[in-house]
N, C-alpha and C positions, 0 to 999 in steps of 0.2 A: 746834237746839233741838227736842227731842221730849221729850212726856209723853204722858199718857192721853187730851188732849183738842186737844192743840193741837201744829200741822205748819207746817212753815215749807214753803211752798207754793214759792216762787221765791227765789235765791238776788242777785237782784240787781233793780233798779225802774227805770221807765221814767215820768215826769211829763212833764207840763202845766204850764208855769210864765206866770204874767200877774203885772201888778203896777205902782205909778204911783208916782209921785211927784212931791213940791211944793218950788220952790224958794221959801223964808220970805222970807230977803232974798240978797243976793248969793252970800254964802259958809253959810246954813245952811240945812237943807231934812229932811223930814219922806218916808217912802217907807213902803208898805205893796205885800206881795207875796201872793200864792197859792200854793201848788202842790198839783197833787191825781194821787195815782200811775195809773198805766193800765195794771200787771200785778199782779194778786193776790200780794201777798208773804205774808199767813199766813192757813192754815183750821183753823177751830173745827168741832167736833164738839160737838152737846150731846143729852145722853140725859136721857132720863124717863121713870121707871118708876111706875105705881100699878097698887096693890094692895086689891083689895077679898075679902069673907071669901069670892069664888066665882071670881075673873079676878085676872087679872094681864097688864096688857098693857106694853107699852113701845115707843117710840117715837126715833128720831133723826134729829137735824137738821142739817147742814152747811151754814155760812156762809163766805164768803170775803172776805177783807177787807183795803183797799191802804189805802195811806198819804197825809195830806191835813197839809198844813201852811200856817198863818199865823204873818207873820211882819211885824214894825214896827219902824221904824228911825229913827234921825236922822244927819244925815250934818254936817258941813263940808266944806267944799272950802276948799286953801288957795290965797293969790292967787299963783304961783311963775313965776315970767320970768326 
């Protein structure tokens, strides 16, 4: 993906994963996860330009930015012997 403003930085990501869970009663239970990326997958570029009746200046900015996901769940578990 390329356009005027935005580069796809890294072709593949590297996370951080935590996350917990509750068992409710035996067989049902409730989980909640994190993950937050630790390689820059895309950068932005942003420009601004002002103009006054004597200057014209302009200015750019570069940001980078990874990937962060929550996520919530409920589970069963069945009882199999």
């Amino acid at each position: 993906m390329t356009s005027k403003n935005f580069k796809v930085e890294n072709d593949v990501d590297l996370t951080l994963s935590m996350g917990a869970g509750y068992d409710i009663t035996k067989n049902f239970g409730v989980e909640a996860r994190f993950k937050v990326g630790v390689v820059p997958v895309v950068q932005t570029t942003h420009y601004s330009y002002t103009t006054t009746s004597t200057t014209t200046s302009s200015y750019s900015r570069t940001e980078n930015h990874s990937n962060a996901l929550f996520s919530f769940g409920a589970y069963y578990k069945f009882d199999i012997k």
